[in-house]
TORNU-43471 format. One record per residue: residue in one letter; x, y, z of N, C-alpha, C, O in turn. Coordinates in steps of 0.05 Angstrom, whole numbers, plus 5000, padded with zeros to 4 digits. Example, Ala and Ser with C-alpha at 12.3 -4.5 7.8 and 13.67 -1.06 7.14 Angstrom:
<kepas>
a526448865156524649105156526449345156528549345169/s525749555142527349795143525850015157526850235161/
</kepas>
This chain:
<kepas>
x925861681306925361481326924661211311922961231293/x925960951316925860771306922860631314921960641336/x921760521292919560271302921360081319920660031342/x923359981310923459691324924459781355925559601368/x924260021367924060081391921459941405921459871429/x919459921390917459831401916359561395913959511396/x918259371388917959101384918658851402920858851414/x917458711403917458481436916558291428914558301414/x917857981437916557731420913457721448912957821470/x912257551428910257471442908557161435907557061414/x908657091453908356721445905056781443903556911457/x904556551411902856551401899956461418897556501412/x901556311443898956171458897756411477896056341493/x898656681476896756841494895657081475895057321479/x895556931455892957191431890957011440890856761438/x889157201455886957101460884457021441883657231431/x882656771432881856751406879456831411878056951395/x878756761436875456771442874756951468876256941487/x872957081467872057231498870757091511869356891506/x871457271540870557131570867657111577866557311586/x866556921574864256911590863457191603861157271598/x864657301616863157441632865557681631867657691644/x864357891609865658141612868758231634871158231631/x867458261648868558391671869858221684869958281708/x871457921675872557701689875557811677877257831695/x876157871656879957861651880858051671879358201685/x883358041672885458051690885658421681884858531661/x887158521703887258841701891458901710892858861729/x891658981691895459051699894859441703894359631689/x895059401728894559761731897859841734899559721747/x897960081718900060281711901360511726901060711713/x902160541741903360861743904660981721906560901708/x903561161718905561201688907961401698909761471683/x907761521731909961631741911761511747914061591744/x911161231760913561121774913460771764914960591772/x911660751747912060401736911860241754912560011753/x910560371775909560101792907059951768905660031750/x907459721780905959541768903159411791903259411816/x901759361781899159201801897959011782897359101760/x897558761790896958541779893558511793893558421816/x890658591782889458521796886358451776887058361755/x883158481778881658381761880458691752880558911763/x879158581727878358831715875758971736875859201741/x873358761747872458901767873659171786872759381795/x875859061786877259171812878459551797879459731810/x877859551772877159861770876860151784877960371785/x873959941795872660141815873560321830872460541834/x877160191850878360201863879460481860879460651877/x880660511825881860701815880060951804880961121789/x877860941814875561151805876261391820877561321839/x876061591820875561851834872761971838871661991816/x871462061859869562241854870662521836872662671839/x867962491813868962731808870262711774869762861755/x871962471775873462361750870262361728867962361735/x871862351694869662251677870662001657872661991643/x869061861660870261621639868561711608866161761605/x870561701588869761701562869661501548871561341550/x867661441531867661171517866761181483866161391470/x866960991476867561101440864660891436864960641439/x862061021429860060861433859560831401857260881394/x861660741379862260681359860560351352860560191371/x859760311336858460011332859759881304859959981281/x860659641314861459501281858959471268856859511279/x859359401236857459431223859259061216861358961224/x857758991204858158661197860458661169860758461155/x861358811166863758981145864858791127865758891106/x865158391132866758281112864858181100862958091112/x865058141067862458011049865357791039867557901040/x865357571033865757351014863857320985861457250984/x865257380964863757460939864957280911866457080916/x864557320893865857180871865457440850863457590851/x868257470828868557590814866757520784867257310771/x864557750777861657580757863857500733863457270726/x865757620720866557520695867557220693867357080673/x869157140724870756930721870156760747871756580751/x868756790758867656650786869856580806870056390821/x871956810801874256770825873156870846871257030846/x874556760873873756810899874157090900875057210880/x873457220923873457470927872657570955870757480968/x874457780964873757900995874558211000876558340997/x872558251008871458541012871058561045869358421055/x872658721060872758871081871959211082873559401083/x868959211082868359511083869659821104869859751128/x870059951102872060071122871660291123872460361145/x870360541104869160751113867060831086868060821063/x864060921090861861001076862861271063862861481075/x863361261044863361571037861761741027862261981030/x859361641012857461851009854461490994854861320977/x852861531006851061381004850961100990848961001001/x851860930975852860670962855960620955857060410950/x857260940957859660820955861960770974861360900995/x864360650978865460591001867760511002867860270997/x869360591005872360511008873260231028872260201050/x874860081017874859851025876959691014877759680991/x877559561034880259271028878459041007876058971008/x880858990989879058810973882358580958884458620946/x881058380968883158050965882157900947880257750953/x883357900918886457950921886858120907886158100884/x888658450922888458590913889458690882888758870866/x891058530883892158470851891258450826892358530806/x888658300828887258210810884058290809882558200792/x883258450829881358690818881258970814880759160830/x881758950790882559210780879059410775876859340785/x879559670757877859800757875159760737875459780713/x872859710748870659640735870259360734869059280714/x871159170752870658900762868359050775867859260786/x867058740768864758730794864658460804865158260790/x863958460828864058240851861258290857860158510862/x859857950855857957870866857357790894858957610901/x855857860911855157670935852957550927851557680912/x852357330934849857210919849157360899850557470882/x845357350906844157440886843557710886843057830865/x843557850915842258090920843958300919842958520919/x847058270916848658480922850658460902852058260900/x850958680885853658720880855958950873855359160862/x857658910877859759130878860859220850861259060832/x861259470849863259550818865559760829864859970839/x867659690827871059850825870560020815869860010791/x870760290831870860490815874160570815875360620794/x875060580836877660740839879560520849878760370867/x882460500837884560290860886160490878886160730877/x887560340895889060470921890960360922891260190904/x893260380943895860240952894959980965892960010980/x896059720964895959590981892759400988892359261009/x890759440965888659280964886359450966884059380961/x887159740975884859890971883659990945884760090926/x880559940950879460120930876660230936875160210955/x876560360915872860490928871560320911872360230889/x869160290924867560130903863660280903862960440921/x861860210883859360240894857159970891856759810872/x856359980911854359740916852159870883851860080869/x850859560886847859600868846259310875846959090868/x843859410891842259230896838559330897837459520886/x837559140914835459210910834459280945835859230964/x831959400948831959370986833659531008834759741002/x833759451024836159691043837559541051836659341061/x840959591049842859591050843059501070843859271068/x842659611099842959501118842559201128843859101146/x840559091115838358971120840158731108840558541123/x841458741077842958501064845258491075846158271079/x846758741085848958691094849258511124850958341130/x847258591140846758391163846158111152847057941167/x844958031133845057831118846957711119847357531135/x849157851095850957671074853457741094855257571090/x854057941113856758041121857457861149856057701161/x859857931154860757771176861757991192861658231187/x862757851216863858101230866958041228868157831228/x867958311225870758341217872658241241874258421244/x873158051256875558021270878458021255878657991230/x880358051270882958161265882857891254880857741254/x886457831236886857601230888557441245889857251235/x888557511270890757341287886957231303886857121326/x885057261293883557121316882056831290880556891272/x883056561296882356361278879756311297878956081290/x878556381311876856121331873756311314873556551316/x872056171301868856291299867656421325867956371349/x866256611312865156821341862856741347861456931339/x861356561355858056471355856956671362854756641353/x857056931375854957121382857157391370859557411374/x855457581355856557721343856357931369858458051374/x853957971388855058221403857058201428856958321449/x858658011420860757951438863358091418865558091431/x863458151404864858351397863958641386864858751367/x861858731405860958951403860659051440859858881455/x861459311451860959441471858259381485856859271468/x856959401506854059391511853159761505850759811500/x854959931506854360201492854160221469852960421463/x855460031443855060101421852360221410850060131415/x853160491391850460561387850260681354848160701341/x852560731346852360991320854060681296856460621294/x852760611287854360451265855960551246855260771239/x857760471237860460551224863460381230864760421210/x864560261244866460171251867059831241865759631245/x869359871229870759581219872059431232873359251221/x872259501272873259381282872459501305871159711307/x873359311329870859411365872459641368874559641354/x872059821382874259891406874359741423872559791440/x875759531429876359431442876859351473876859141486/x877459671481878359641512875759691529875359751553/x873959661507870359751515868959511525867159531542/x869959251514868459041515868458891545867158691552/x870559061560870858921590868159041609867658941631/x866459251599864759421606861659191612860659041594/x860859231638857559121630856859351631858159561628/x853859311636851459601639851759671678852159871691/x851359341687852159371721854259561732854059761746/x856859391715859359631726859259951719860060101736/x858060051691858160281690856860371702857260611705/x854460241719852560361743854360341760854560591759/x855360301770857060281805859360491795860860591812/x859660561768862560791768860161011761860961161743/x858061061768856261311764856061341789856861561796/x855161181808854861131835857161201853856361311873/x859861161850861261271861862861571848865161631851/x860861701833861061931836862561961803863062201804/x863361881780863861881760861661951742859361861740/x862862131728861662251698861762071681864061971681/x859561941660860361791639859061981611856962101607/x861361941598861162151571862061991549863861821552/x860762041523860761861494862162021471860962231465/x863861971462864862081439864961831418865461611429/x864661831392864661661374867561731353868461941344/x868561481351870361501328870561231306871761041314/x869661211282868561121273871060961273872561151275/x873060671272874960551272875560431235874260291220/x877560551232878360341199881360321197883060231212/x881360411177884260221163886560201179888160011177/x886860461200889260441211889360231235891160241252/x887860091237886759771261888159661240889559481251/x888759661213888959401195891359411185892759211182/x891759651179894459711154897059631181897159781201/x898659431180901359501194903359721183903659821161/x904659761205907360031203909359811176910259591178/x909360021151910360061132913860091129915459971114/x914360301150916260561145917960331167916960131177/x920760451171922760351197923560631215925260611232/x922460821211922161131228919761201230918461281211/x918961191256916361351262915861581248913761581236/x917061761247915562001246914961991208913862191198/x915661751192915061811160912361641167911161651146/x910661471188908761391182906861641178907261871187/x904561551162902461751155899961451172900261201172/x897361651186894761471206893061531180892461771175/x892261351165889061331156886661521162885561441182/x885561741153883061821161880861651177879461471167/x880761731203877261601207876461821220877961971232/x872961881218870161921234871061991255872461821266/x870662231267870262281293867662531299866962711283/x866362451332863962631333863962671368863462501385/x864462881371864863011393861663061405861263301403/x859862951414856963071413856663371442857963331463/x855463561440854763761457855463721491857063831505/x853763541495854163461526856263301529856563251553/x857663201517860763031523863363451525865063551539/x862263501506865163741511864463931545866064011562/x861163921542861064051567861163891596860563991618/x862063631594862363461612865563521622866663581643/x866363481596869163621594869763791614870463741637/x869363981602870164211614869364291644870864421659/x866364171649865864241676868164011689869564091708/x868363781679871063641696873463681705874663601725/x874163841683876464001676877464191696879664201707/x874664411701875064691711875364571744876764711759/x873964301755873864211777876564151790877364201812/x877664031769880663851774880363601778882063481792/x877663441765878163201757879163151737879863301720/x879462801736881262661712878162621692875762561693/x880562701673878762501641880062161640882362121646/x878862001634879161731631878961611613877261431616/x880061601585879361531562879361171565881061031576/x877261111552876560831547878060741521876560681503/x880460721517881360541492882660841475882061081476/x884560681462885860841435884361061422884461311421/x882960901413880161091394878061301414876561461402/x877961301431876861511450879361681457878961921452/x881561631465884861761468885261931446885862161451/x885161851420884962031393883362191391884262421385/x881062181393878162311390878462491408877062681401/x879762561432879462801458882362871445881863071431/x884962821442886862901434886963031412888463231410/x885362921390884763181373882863431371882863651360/x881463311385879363591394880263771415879263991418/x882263691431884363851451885964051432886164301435/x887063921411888164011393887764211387889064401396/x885164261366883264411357881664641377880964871370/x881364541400880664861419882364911443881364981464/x884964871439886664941443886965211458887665401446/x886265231489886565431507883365601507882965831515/x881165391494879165471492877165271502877565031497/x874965341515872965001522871564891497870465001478/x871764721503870164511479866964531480865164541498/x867064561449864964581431863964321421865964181419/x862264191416861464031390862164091374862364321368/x863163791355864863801337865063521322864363301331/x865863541304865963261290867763281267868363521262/x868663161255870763101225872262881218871462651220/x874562971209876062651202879062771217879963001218/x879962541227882662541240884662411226884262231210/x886862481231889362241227891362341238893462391225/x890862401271892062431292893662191289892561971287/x896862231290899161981308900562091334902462251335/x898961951358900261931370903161761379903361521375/x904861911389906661771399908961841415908962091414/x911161751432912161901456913562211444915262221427/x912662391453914362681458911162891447911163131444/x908962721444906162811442905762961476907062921496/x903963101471902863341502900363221504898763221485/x899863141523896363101525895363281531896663411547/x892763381522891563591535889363621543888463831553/x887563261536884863191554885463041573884963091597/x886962751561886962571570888262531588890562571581/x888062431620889062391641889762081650891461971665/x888362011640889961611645886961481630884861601626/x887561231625886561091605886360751614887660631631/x884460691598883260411602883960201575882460181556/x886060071578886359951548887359701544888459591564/x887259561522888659321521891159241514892759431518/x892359041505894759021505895659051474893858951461/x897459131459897459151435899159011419901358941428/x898058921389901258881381902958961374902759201368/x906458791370908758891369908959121348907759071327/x910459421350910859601341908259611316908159561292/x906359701336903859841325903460171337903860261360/x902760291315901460591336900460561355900660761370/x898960341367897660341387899060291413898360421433/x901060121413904360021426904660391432904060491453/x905860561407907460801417905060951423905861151435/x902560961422900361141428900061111473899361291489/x900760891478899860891505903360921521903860951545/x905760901494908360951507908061221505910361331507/x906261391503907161751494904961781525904462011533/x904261611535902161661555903561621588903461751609/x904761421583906661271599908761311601909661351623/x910861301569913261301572914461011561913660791571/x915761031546917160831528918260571552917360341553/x919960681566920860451585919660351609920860221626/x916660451611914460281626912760221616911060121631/x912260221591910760111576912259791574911559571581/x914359891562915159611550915859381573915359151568/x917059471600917359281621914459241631914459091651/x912459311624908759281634909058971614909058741623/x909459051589908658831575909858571580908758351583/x913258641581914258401592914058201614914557961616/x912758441634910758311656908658181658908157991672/x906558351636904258161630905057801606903957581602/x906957891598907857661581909057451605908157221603/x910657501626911457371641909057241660909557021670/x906957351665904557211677902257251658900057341664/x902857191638901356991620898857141619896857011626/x898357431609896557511608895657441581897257321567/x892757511572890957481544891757781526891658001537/x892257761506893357951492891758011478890357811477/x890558211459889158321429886858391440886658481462/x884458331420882658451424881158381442879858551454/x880758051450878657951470881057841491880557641504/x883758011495884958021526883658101535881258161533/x886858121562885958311582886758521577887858561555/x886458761600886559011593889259161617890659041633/x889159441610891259541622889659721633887559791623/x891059841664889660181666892560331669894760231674/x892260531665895160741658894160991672892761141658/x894561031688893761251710895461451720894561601737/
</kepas>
């Protein structure tokens, strides 16, 4: 299956740079994924599509402030470090610019308090590295780090928890889930109220948000490892939803992965707690076996995320959704609007 099956121009003026005032104001393109009807209406308007009974899942994942700007100590070249997954207490795998020219046993300064040493190189700018400082980690990195936005977003973020969920809770992630940020605390009260389950699964977000499709055939791409944590009362939410004949409702990509691989894994059996690393690819001729329709945003051109909601939908309502939202001028990426796929 070709990538450029899933490629579509998209005019630069609807990457959205900055978010809405007010959560719950972008626009909602609801899906049939049976029949491609389309509905043009506001993300409030949700509610509409709730079921008694249904459970919404959400990836209560938290960015961590992940980009440092540093200088290399031997030669005082610039330097940039995108943190991307913790692997065992100071050390950490991570994008590092330019990847060319830090090789192994460079160290990169951030100021005074922090600095980095190369232990290992990777493909493509990765490497592991280990911090050495003084104090807790956390504490400098909220300091010296920034928050990682994509690089199609140029506009400064003045409030960092505008690109964080109002659920964010377990830190780890180098990028939002995204289709979370349309969420207040109000609306998830009024979808408890009309009779909805709300359940948390965490998937820690990295490289594969960052790395673009490589390959020109789907099936030679390889997904990046990330974090996933199934907690006790989310599988048994599950299942009592399940046995009822309500829908599961995954909130975004990274919650869609996180139940799809744990479907995977107990496979004709109820879900357990669970946690590990994934590098689930979804994409069309995939079986779902949690997920029943989904809450998400719009993606870009031939990304996994593009064939992850066409294996949900279907290749040729996906792509006429988009052309639709491109034709009325919807907000695209991370601080668009969103889709529901039902």
């Amino acid at each position: 299956m070709k990538v450029d099956l899933y490629d579509f121009e998209l005019p630069e003026h609807l990457i959205a740079q900055v978010p809405l005032k007010d959560r719950t104001a972008s626009r909602l393109l609801a899906l049939n994924k049976q029949t491609g009807e389309i509905r043009h209406q506001h993300f409030g308007d949700i509610l509409d599509y709730f079921n008694e009974g249904d459970t919404l899942i959400l990836n209560d994942t938290r960015v961590i402030p992940a980009r440092l700007f540093g200088t290399k100590k031997d030669t005082g070249a610039k330097a940039e470090v995108l943190l991307l997954t913790q692997l065992e207490g100071d050390r950490w795998e991570a994008l590092v610019k330019p990847g060319k020219k830090i090789k192994t046993g460079a160290v990169i300064q951030f100021g005074d308090e922090l600095e980095a040493v190369i232990e290992e190189e990777g493909d493509m700018g990765m490497r592991v590295l280990t911090f050495r400082y003084e104090g807790i980690f956390q504490e400098i990195l909220d300091r010296l780090g920034e928050m990682p936005l994509p690089p199609y977003i140029k506009e400064t973020l003045d409030d960092r928890e505008r690109y964080q969920t109002v659920y964010a809770k377990h830190e780890g992630s180098a990028a939002a889930p995204t289709a979370g940020l349309h969420f207040t605390t109000e609306l998830l009260e009024a979808i408890r109220a009309k009779g909805v389950s709300i359940g948390f699964v965490t998937l820690h977000v990295g490289l594969g948000t960052f790395r673009p499709m490589s390959v020109d055939t789907i099936e030679d791409h390889v997904m990046h490892e990330e974090y996933y944590s199934l907690p006790a009362e989310t599988a048994e939410l599950i299942n009592t939803t399940k046995a009822r004949g309500g829908r599961i409702v995954a909130v975004g990509t990274t919650s869609a992965r996180t139940l799809e691989t744990v479907a995977r894994d107990f496979t004709g059996k109820p879900l357990e707690a669970t946690s590990g690393w994934t590098q689930i690819f979804i994409y069309p001729g995939h079986t779902f076996g949690l997920v029943d329709a989904m809450i998400t945003n719009f993606h870009l051109p031939k990304s996994t995320l593009v064939m992850l909601v066409s294996a949900l939908a279907g290749r040729d309502h996906i792509m006429a959704a988009y052309e639709e939202a491109i034709r009325e001028q919807y907000r695209f990426f991370s601080f668009g609007d969103a889709m529901f796929i039902y």
